[in-house]
C-alpha positions as CSV (number, residue, x, y, z in Angstrom):
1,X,-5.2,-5.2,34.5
2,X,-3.0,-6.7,32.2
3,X,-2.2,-10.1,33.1
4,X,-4.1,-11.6,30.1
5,X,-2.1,-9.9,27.8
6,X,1.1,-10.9,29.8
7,X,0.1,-14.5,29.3
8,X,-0.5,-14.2,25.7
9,X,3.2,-12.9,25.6
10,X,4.7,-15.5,27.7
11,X,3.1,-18.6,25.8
12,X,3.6,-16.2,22.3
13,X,7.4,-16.0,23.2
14,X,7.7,-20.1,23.8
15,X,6.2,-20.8,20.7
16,X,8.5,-18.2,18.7
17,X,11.9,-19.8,20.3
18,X,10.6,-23.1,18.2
19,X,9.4,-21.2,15.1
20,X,11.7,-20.6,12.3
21,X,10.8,-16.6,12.1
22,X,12.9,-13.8,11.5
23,X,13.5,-10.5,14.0
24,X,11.3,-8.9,11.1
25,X,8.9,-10.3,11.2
26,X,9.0,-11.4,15.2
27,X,8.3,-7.4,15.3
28,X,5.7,-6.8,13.2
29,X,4.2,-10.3,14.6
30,X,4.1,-8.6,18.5
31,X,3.1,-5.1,17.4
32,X,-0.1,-6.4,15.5
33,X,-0.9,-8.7,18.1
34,X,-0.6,-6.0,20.5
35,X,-2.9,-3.4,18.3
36,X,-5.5,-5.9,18.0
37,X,-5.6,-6.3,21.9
38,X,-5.7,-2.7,22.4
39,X,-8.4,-2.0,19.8
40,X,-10.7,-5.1,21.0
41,X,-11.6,-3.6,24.7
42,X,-13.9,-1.5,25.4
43,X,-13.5,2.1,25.2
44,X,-12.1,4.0,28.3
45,X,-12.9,7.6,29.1
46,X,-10.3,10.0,27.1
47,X,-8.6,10.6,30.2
48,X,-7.6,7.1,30.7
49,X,-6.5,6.4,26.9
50,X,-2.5,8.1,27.8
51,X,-2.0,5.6,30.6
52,X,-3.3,2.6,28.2
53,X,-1.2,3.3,25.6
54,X,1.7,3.8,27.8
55,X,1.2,0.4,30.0
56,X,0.2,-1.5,27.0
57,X,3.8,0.0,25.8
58,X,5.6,-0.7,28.8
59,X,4.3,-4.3,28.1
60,X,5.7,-4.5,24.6
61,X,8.9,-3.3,25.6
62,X,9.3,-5.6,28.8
63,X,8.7,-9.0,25.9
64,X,11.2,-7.1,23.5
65,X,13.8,-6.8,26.4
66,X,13.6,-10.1,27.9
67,X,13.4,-12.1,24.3
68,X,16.8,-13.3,22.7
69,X,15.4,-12.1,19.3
70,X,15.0,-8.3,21.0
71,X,15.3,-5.3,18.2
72,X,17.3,-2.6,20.8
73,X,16.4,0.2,18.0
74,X,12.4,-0.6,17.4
75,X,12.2,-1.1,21.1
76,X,13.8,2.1,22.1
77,X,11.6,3.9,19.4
78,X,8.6,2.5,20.4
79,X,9.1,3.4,23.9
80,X,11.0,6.9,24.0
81,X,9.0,8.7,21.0
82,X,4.9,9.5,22.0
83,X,2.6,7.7,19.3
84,X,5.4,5.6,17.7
85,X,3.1,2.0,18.6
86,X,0.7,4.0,16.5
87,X,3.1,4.2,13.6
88,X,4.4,0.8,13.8
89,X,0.8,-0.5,13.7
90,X,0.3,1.2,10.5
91,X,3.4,-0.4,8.8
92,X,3.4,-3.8,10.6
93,X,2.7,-5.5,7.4
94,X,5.7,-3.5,5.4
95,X,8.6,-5.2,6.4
96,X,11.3,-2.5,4.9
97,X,9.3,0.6,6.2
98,X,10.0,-1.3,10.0
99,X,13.8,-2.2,9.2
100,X,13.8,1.7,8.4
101,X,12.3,2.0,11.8
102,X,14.7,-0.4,13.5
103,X,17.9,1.2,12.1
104,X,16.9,4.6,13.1
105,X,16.0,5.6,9.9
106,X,12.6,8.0,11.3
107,X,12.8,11.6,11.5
108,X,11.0,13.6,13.9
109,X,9.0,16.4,12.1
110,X,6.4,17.6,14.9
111,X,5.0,20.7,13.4
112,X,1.2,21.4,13.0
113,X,-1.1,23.3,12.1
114,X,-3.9,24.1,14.7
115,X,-7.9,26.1,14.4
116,X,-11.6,26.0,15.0
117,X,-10.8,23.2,17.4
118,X,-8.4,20.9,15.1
119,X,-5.2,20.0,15.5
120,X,-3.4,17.9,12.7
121,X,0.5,17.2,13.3
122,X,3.2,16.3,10.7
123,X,4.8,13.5,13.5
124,X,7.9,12.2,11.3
125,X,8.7,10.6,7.8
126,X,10.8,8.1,6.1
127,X,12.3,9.6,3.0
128,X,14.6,8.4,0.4
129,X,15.9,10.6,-2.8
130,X,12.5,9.7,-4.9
131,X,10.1,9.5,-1.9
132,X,8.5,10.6,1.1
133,X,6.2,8.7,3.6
134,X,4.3,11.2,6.1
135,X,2.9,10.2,9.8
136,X,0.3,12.4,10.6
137,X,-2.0,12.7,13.7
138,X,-5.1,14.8,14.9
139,X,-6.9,15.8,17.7
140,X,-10.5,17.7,17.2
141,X,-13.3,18.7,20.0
142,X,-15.7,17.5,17.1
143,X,-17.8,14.7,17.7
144,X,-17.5,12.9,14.2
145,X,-14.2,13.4,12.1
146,X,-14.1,14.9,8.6
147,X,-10.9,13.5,5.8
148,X,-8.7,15.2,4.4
149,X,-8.6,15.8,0.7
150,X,-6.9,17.6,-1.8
151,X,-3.1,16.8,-0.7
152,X,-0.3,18.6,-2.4
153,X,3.1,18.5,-1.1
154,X,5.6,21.1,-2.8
155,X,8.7,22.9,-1.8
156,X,8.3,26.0,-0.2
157,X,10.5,28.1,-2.9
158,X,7.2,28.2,-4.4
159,X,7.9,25.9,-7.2
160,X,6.3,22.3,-7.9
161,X,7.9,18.9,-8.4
162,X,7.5,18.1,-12.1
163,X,5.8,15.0,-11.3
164,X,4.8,13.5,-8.1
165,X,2.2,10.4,-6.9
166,X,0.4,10.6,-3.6
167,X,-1.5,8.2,-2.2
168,X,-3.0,8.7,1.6
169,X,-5.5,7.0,4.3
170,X,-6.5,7.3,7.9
171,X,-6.6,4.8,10.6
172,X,-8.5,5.9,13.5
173,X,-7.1,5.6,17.3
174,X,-8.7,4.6,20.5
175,X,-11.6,7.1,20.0
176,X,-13.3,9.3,17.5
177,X,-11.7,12.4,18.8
178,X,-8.2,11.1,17.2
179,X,-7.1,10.1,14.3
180,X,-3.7,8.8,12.7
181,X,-2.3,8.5,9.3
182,X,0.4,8.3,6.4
183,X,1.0,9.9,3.4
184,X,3.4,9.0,0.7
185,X,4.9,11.2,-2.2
186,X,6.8,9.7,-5.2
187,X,9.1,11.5,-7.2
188,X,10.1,10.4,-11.1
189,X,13.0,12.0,-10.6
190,X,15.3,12.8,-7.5
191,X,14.0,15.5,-5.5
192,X,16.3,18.5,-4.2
193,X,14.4,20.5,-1.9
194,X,14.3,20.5,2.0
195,X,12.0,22.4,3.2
196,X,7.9,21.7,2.2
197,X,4.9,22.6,2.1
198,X,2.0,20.2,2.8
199,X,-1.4,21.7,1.8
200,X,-5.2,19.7,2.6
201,X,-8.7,20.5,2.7
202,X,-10.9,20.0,5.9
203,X,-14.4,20.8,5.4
204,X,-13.6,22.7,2.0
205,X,-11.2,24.9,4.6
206,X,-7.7,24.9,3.2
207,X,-5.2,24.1,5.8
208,X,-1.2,24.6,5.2
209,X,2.0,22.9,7.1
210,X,5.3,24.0,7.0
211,X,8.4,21.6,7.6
212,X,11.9,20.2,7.2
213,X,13.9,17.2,6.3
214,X,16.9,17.8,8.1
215,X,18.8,14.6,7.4
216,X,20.4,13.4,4.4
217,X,18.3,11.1,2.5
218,X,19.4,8.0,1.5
219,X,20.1,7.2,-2.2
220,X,19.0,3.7,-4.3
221,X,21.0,0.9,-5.1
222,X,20.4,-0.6,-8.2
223,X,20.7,-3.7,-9.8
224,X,21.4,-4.0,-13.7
225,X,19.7,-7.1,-14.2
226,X,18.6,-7.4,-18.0
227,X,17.4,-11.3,-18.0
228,X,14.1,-13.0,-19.1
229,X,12.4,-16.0,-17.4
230,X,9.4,-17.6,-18.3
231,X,6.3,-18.6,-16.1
232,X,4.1,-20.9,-18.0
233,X,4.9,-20.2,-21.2
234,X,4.9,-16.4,-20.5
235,X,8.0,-14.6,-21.0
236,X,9.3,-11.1,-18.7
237,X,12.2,-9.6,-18.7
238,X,13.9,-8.0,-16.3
239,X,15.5,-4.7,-16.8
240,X,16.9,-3.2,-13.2
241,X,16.1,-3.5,-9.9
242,X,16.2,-0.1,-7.8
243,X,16.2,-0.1,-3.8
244,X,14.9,2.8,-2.1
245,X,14.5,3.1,1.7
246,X,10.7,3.0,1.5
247,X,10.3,0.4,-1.4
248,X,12.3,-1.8,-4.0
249,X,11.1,-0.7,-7.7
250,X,11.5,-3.6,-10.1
251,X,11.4,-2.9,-13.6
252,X,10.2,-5.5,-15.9
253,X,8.8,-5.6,-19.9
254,X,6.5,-8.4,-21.2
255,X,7.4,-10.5,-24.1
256,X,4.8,-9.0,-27.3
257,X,4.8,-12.6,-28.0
258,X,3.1,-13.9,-25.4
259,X,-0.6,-15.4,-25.6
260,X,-1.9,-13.7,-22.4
261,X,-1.8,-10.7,-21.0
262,X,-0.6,-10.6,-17.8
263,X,-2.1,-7.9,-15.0
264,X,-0.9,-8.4,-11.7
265,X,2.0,-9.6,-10.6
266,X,0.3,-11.0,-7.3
267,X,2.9,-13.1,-5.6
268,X,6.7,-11.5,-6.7
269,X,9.1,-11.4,-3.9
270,X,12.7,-10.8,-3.4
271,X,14.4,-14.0,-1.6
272,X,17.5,-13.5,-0.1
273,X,20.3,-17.2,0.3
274,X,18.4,-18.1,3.7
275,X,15.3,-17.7,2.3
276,X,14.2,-14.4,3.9
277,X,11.9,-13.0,1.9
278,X,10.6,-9.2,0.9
279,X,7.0,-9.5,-0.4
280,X,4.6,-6.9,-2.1
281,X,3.3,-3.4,-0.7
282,X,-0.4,-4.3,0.2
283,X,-1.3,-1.0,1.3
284,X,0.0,1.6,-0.9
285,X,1.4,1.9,-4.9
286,X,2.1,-2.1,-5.9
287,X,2.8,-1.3,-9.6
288,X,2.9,1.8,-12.1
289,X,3.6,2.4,-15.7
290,X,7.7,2.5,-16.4
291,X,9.1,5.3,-19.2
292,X,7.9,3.2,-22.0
293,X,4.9,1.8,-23.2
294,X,5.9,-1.7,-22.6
295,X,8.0,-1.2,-19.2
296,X,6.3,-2.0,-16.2
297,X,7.7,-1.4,-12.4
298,X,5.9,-3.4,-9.8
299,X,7.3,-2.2,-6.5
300,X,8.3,-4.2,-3.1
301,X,9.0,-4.2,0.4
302,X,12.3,-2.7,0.8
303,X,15.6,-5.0,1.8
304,X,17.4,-1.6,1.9
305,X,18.9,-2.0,5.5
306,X,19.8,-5.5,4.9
307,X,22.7,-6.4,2.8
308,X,22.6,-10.3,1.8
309,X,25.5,-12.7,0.4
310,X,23.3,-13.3,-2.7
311,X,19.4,-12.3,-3.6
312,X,17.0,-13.3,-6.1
313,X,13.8,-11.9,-7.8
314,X,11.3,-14.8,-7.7
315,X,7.9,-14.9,-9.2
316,X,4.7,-17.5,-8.5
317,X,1.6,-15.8,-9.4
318,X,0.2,-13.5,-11.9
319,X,-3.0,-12.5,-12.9
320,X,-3.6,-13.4,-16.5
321,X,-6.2,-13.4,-19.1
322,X,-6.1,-14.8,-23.2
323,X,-4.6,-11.6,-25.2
324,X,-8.3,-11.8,-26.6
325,X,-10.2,-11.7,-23.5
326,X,-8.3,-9.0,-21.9
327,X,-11.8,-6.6,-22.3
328,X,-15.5,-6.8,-21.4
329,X,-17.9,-5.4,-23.8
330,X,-21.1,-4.0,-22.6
331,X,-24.6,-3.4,-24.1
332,X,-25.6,-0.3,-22.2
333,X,-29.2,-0.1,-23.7
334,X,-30.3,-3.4,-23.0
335,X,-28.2,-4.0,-19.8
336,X,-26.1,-7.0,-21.5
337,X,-22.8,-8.4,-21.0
338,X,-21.7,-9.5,-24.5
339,X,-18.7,-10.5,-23.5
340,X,-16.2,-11.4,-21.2
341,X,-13.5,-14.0,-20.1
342,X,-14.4,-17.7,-20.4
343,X,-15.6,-18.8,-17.1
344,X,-18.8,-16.7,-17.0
345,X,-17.2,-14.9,-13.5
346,X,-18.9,-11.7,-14.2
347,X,-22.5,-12.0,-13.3
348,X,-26.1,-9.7,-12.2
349,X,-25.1,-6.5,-14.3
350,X,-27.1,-3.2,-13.4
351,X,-26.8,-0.2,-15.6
352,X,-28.2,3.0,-14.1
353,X,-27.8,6.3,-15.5
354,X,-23.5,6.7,-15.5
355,X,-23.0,4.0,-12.9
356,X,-23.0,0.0,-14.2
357,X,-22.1,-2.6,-11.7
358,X,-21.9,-6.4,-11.1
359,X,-20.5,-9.5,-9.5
360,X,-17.1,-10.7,-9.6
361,X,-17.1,-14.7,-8.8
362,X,-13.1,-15.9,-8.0
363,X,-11.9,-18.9,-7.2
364,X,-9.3,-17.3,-4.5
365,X,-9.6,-13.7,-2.3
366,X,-9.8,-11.2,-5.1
367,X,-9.9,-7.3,-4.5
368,X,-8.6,-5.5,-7.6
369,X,-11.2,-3.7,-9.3
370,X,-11.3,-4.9,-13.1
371,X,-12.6,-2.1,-14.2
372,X,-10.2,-0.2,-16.9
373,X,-10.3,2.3,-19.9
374,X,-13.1,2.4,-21.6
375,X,-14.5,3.1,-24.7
376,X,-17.8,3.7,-26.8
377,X,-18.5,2.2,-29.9
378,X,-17.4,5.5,-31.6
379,X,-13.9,4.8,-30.2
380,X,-15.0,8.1,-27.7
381,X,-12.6,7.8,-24.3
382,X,-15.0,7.5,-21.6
383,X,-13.8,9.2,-18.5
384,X,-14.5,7.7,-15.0
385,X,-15.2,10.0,-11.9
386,X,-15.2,6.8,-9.2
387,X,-14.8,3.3,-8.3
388,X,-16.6,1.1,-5.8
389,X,-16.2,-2.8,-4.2
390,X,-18.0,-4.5,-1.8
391,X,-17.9,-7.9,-0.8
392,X,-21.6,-9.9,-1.1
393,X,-20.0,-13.6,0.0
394,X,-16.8,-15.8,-0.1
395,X,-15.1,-14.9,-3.3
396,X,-17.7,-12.8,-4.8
397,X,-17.2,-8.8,-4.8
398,X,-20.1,-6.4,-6.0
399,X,-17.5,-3.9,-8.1
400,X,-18.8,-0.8,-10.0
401,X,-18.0,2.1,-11.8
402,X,-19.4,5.9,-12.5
403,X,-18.5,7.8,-15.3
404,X,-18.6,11.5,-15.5
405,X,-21.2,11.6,-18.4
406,X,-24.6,9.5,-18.5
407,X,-24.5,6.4,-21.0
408,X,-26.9,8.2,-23.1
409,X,-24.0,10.5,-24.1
410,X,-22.0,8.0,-25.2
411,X,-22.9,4.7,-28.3
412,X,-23.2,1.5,-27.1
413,X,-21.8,-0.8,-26.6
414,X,-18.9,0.3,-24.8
415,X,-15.8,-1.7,-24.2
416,X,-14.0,-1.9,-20.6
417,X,-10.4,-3.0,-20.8
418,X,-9.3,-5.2,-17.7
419,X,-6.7,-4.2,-15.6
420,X,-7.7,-6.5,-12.7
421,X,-9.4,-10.4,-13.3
422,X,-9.7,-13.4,-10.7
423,X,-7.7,-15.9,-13.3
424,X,-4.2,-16.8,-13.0
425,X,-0.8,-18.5,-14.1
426,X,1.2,-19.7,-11.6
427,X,4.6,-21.8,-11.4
428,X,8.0,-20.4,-9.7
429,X,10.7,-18.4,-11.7
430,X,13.1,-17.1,-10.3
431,X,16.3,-14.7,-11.3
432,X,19.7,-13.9,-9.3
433,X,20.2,-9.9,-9.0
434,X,22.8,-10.7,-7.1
């Protein structure tokens, strides 16, 4: 049944013992090759989905065990704990959430919550002193499968975290009767609680979890770095750089000097003295405002569980605009872009009641939504209720944005600042933090 997938392996593992990979990335490599197998046959009936899973396990084990590169703690995870391939799919492309994985840095939650024919389980997390990362999994005898909204984690002393950032998706399983996911919670400061409360809406139906973190988190290590480099002509400082377990916060401020302003920090990596290298979070926070107005943290792929001779923060590619270009200004009434960037890359503008859309044309892949705070002509905040992007052709996105209020409430022309743009600087700076 599986002998395809068996050849795959075998000519997969001759090519890696020429490659110049890492165990890293070896694992997340296999386990996305694997998921993409799995998810590309046809559906089986539900009761043959368990014995998949489990051969197609029993598969990635048997290449793990019989490799030279074999990673004895992500193996015996994979294999020994029900729905862990699941998990490891879902962070493949986060190489410090798998290290956390590998050095048995996982803990086993397993409590749920189960009625009207739904079952949603807490599986396990990965948690550090400022941050928690939730597995979750659910079963329902419902055809179609609702989301969940309105997450809240707080401890269950009945108080609430002073401040806290959640972001959460779904990825669905082999069928539409299961579903798995992950949550993550940030804390600004250190958290003290250990037992929690996760609360969710399901069909407007409020649902509530109970559970523990009964290991001792690990705390940061941090990095005083306080140096400035340059990329082409633009200067950053560095302030620190904090590991966590679950990501690698680095802390930088822009020079008020410089001509552009720069957005996203697209391609900033930590490399360690062999050239292994810790990228950005693509599914998840990348970046946040830091304690000041002029600190920014852009956060990383954790190194956490890997303790190199020397390591450096390097930077190659940043989003970046002219200081007076960094807005689009819009003529509401008359459905006119007065202006934008040089370039002409924002095209076909629609204006309908609170909604105004229109193409993005990039030179590279480009996802970021541009759109930003905005403002009438009065100066009046206008407050957005949702976001969209779609994707029309090869480098061009349909992106749009609703506000709460109709235009007509508001004096046009109204001004959008950027916080995304398909321009950018590039070069290669790099700084030793350690």
């Amino acid at each position: 049944m599986f002998d395809k997938e068996e050849e795959k392996l075998k000519r997969f593992s001759q090519s890696l013992d020429k490659a110049p990979i890492s165990e890293d990335e070896l694992d997340a490599a296999i386990m996305r090759g694997f998921m993409q197998a799995k998810e590309g046959r046809k559906r089986s009936p539900r009761s043959m989905k368990w014995g998949l899973s489990v051969a197609l396990v029993a598969i990635l084990v048997l290449a793990f065990v019989t490799s030279i590169r074999v990673s004895p703690a992500f193996a015996a995870y994979v294999s020994n704990i029900p729905g862990m391939e699941k998990i490891v799919e879902m962070i493949s492309d986060n190489k410090g959430m798998m290290m956390a994985i590998e050095n048995d840095y996982y803990q086993e939650i397993g409590e749920y919550v189960e009625k009207d024919g739904l079952r949603i389980t807490i599986d396990g997390a990965i948690a550090d002193e400022q941050g928690i990362v939730l597995f979750y999994s659910w079963d329902s005898e419902k055809k179609s499968i609702p989301a969940i909204e309105n997450v809240e984690l707080t401890p269950q002393s009945g108080e609430s975290f002073n401040s806290v950032s959640s972001h959460y998706g779904a990825d669905y399983g082999d069928g539409v009767l299961t579903k798995q996911g992950m949550m993550e919670f940030y804390f600004q400061t250190p958290y003290q609680a250990k037992d929690f409360l996760l609360g969710f809406e399901v069909y407007g139906e409020e649902y509530s979890i109970p559970f523990s973190l009964n290991e001792t988190v690990k705390t940061k290590i941090v990095y005083d770095v306080n140096e400035t480099t340059e990329i082409d002509g633009q200067k950053i400082h560095v302030t620190t750089v904090e590991v966590y377990p679950t990501r690698v916060a680095v802390h930088v401020e822009v020079d008020p000097d410089n001509t552009k302003q720069l957005l996203e920090f697209e391609d900033l990596r930590l490399v360690d003295e062999t050239g292994e290298t810790w990228g950005g979070i693509t599914n998840g926070f990348s970046a946040s405002g830091g304690l000041s107005d002029k600190e920014r943290i852009i956060y990383l792929q954790s190194n956490y569980f890997h303790d190199p001779e020397q390591l450096f923060l390097v930077f190659k590619r940043i989003q970046a605009v002219d200081k007076d270009e960094a807005y689009l200004v819009i003529d509401t009434e008359k459905e006119q872009i007065l202006k934008q960037p040089k370039g002409n890359k924002l095209r076909n503008l629609k204006v309908e009641s609170g909604t105004l859309s229109l193409d993005v044309h990039a030179d590279y892949e480009f996802y970021g939504n541009i759109f930003g705070e905005t403002k009438d002509a009065d100066g009046k905040l206008m407050l957005s209720s949702s976001s969209f992007t779609t994707t029309e052709e090869e480098f061009v996105r349909r992106m749009g944005v609703t506000y709460e209020k109709n235009f007509n409430q508001y004096k046009s022309p109204i001004t959008i600042e950027l916080v995304f743009y398909p321009e950018w600087i590039e070069g290669e700076a790099k700084i030793r933090i350690k």
